[in-house]
C-alpha positions as a Markdown table, in Angstrom:
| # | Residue | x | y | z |
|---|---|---|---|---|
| 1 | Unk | -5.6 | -53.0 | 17.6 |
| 2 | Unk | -9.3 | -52.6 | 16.5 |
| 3 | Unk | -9.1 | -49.1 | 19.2 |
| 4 | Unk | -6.0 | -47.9 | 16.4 |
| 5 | Unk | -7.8 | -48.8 | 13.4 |
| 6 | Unk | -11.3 | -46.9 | 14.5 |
| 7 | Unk | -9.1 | -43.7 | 15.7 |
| 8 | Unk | -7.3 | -43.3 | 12.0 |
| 9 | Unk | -10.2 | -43.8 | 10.4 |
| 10 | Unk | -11.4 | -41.4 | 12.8 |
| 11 | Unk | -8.8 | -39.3 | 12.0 |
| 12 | Unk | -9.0 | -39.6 | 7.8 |
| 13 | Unk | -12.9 | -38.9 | 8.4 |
| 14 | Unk | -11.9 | -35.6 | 9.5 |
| 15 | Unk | -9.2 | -34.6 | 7.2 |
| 16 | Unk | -11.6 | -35.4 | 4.6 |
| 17 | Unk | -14.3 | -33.0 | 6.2 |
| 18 | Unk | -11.4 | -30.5 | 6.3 |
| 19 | Unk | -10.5 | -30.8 | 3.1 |
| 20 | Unk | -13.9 | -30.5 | 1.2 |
| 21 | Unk | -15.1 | -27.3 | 3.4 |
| 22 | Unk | -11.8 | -25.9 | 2.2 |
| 23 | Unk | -13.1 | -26.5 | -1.5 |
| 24 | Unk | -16.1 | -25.4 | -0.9 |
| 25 | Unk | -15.3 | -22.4 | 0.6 |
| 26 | Unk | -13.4 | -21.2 | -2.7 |
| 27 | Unk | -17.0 | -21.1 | -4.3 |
| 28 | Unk | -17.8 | -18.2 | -2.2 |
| 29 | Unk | -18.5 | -15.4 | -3.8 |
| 30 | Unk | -16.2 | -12.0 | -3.2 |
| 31 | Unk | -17.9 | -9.8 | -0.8 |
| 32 | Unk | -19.3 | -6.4 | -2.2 |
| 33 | Unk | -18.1 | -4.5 | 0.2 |
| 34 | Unk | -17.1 | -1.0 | -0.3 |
| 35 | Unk | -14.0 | -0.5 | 1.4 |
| 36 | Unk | -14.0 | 3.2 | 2.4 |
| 37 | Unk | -13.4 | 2.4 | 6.3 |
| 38 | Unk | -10.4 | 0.9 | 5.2 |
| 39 | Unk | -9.2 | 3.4 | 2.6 |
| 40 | Unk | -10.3 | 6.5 | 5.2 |
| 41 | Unk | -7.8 | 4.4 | 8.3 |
| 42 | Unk | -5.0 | 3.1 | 6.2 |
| 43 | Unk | -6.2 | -0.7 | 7.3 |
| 44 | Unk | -6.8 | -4.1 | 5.4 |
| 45 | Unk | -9.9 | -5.4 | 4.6 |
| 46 | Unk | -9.1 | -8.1 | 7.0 |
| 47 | Unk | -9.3 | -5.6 | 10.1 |
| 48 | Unk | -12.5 | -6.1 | 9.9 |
| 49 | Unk | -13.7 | -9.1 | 7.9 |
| 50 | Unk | -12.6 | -12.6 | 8.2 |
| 51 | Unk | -10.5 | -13.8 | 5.4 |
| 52 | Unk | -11.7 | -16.0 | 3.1 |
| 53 | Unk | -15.6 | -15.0 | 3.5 |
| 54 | Unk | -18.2 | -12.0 | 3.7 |
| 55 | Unk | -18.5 | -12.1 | 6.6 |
| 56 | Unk | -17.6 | -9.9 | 10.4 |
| 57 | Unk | -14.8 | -10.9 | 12.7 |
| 58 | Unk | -15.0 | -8.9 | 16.2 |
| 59 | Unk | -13.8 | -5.7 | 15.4 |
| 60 | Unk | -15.9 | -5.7 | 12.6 |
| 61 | Unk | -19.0 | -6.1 | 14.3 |
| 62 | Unk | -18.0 | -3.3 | 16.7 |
| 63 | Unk | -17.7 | -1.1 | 14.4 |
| 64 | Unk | -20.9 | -1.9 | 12.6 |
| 65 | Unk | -22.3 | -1.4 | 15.9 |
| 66 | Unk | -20.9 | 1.8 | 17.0 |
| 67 | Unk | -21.9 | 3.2 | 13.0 |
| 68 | Unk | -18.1 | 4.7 | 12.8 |
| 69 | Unk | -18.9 | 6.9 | 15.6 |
| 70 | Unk | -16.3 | 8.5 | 18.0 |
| 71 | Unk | -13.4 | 6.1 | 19.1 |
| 72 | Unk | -13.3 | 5.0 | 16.0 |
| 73 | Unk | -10.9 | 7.3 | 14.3 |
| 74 | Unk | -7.4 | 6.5 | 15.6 |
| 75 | Unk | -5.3 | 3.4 | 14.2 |
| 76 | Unk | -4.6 | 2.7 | 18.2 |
| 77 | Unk | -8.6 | 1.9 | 18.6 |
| 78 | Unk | -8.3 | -1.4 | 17.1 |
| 79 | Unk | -4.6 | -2.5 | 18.0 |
């Protein structure tokens, strides 16, 4: 009985967490990103960024890493 009681408490603990970084990560600010990658490849912002924040996903970094260099230029690259 006390083992069920401690794991949904447990279990609320963490929904709360869940919920308030969910809140608080609606008070980030938009990135200011200029999206001419995107515009120049016919691709989403979210090719390259993870949603919801300013911030790299994989492909992303790649990129940033190669400095749009060659292999870069074909929708097929990052599919």
């Amino acid at each position: 009985m006390r083992h069920r009681i401690r794991l949904q408490a447990l279990v609320m603990f963490l929904g709360l967490i869940a919920l308030v970084g969910y809140d608080w990560s609606q008070l980030v600010a938009d990135a200011q990103a200029i999206p001419a990658f995107a515009r120049k490849y016919g691709f989403s912002c979210n090719v390259c960024h993870v949603p919801g924040f300013p911030k790299l996903n994989d492909t992303g970094k790649c990129v940033s890493r190669s400095r749009l260099s060659s292999g870069f230029g074909t929708r097929s690259a990052y599919l």
